[in-house]
Structure formats: structure tokens, C-alpha cells
C-alpha positions in Angstrom: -7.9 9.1 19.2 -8.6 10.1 22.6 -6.6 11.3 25.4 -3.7 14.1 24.2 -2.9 14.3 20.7 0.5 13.1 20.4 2.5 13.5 17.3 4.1 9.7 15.7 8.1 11.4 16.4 6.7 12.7 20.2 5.3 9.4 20.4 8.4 7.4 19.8 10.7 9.1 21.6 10.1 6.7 24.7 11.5 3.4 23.2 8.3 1.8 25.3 6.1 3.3 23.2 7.8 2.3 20.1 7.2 -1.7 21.4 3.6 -1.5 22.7 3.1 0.2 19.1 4.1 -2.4 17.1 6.4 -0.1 16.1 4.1 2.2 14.2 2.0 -0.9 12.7 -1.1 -0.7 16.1 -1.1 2.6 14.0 -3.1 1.4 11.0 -6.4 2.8 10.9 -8.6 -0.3 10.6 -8.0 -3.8 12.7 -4.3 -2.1 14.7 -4.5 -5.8 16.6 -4.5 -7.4 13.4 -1.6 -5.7 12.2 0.1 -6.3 15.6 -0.6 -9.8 15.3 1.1 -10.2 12.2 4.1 -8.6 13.8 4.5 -11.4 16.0 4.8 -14.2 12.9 8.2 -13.5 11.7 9.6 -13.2 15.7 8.1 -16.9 16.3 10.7 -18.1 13.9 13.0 -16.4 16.0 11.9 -18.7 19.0 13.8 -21.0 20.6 12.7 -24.6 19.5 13.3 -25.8 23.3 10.1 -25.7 25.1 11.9 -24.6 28.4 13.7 -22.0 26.8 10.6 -20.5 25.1 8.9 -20.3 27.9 11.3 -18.2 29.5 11.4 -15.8 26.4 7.5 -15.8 26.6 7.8 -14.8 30.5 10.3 -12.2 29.8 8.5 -10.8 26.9 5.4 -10.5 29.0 6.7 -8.6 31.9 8.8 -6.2 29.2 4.9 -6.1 27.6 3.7 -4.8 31.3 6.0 -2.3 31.3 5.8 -1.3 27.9 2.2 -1.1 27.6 1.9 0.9 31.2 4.6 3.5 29.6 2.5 3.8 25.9 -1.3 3.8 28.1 0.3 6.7 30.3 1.4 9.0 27.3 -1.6 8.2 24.8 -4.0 8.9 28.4 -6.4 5.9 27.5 -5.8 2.4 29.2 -5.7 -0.3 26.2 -5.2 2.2 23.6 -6.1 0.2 19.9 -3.0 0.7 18.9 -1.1 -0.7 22.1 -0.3 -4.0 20.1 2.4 -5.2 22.4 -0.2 -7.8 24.0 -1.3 -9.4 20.5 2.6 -9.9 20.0 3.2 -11.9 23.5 0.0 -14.1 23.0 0.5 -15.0 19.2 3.7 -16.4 20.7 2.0 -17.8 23.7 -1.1 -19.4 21.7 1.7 -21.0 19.1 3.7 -22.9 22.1 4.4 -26.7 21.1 3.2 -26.3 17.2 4.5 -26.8 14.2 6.4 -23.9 12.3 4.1 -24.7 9.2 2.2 -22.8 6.9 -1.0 -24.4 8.1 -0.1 -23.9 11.4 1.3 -20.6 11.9 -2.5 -19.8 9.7 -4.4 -21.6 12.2 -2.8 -19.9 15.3 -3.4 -16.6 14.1 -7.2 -17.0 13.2 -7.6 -18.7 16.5 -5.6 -16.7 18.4 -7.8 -13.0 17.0 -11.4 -15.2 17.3 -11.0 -15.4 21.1 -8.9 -11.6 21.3 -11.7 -10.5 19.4 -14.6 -12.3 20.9 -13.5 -11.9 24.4 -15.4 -15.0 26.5 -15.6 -15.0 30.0 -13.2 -14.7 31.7 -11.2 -12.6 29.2 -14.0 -9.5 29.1 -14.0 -9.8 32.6 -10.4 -9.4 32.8 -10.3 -6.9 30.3 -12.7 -5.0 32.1 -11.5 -5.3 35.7 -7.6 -5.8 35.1 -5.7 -2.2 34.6 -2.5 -0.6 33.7 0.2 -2.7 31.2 -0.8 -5.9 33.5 -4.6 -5.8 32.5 -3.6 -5.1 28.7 -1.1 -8.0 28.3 -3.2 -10.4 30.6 -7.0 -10.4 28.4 -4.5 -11.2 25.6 -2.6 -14.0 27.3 -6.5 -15.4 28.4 -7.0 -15.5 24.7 -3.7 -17.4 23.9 -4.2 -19.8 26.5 -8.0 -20.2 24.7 -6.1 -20.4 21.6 -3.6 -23.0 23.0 -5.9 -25.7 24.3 -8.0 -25.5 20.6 -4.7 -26.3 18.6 -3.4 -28.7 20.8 -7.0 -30.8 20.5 -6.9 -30.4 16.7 -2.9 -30.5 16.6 -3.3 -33.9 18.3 -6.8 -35.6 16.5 -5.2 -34.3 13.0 
């Protein structure tokens, strides 16, 4: 880990760090954005089923994730820190907007969703590159969801 070495209690004791985190699961030592994703599966069936009301959520959770991930980037001293998982949560929720609640679907928005967070196509790399502070770490992942978004709604709607 770059930037100052930070132990897991010193890290936590800012509650925004605990959030951009994962809380403690954008610690694993292989795929931290994985884990993080998976984070975000049990809160989606937490979501409101109204479309206007979990859009607001999404909104609020995004500028929470701004702050949050600013806070966490600050202490660990690296912008988009691995373990800064915050973002994967807000566009899991983002890319599964108007789907199902199903096994299959809940499946498909998470493999979809990490391709394009992994893969990065323009314009996400060039956001992720240009974009700093919490607002460039939530916004390459909320590129991605949108991605994500318009490949599930095609195959949500042909299936």
C-alpha cells in the first residue's frame, strides 16, 4: 500500500473511511472492487421498488460516496486507493436501475457492471484519469453503471 501506513483501528476511526472501505471488505488482498461489489447486492434489496424514489437514494448515495471517498483518498495519501470500494457500491445500484430482483439478474448486473469497471472504455479511462478527489472516484464507476445500464436494458427487453 502506498501513501502512510495506516493501521485497520486508525483507519476506521473516521466513519468515512469505514464506508469508502466497504467496511473492511476493499481490504481483501486480491479483486478489493470485487468484494465491494458484492457488498452492494444485499443493499439493492434494500431499494425502494419506486423508480423516483430510487433514484433519489442513488443521488444521495453518490454525493455521501464524494465525500466519503475524498475523506478515505486524503488519509490513505493515494487518489483511488483499491480498496476505496465506495464507488463499486453506488454503480452496482446504479447499473441494476429498472431490473428485476432475480437470481439471473442480480448475476448479470454484477458481471456486466465489473466488465466495463474493469475494462474501462473511453470515456471511463479518460475520466478515471482526468477526474480527481471522491468526484473522479465515484464518477469512472458511475460511467461504468450507465455502460452496464443500457446492455441490460437491451437484453432485459429482447429476452
Amino acid at each position: 500500500m502506498t501513501g502512510p501506513a495506516l493501521s485497520t483501528k486508525a483507519l476506521f476511526a473516521h466513519p468515512a473511511n469505514f464506508f469508502a472501505l466497504g467496511g473492511g471488505l476493499g481490504l481483501a488482498p486480491k479483486a478489493p472492487g470485487t468484494f465491494g461489489t458484492l457488498l452492494a447486492i444485499p443493499l439493492l434489496f434494500l431499494m425502494p421498488q419506486n423508480l423516483v424514489a430510487y433514484v433519489v437514494v442513488i443521488v444521495v448515495l453518490f454525493a455521501f460516496g464524494v465525500w466519503c471517498c475524498h475523506v478515505c483518498a486524503r488519509e490513505l495519501g493515494v487518489h483511488d486507493h483499491p480498496g476505496i470500494v465506495w464507488d463499486e457500491v453506488v454503480g452496482y445500484l446504479i447499473t441494476m436501475i429498472m431490473l428485476p430482483r432475480s437470481a439471473l439478474w442480480v448475476l448479470a448486473g454484477f458481471v456486466v457492471f465489473r466488465f466495463f469497471d474493469i475494462l474501462k472504455p473511453w470515456p471511463i479511462s479518460w475520466v478515471d484519469r482526468q477526474v480527481h478527489g471522491g468526484l473522479g472516484i465515484m464518477l469512472d464507476d458511475v460511467l461504468a453503471a450507465l455502460f452496464a445500464v443500457m446492455v441490460l436494458q437491451i437484453a432485459f427487453r429482447l429476452l
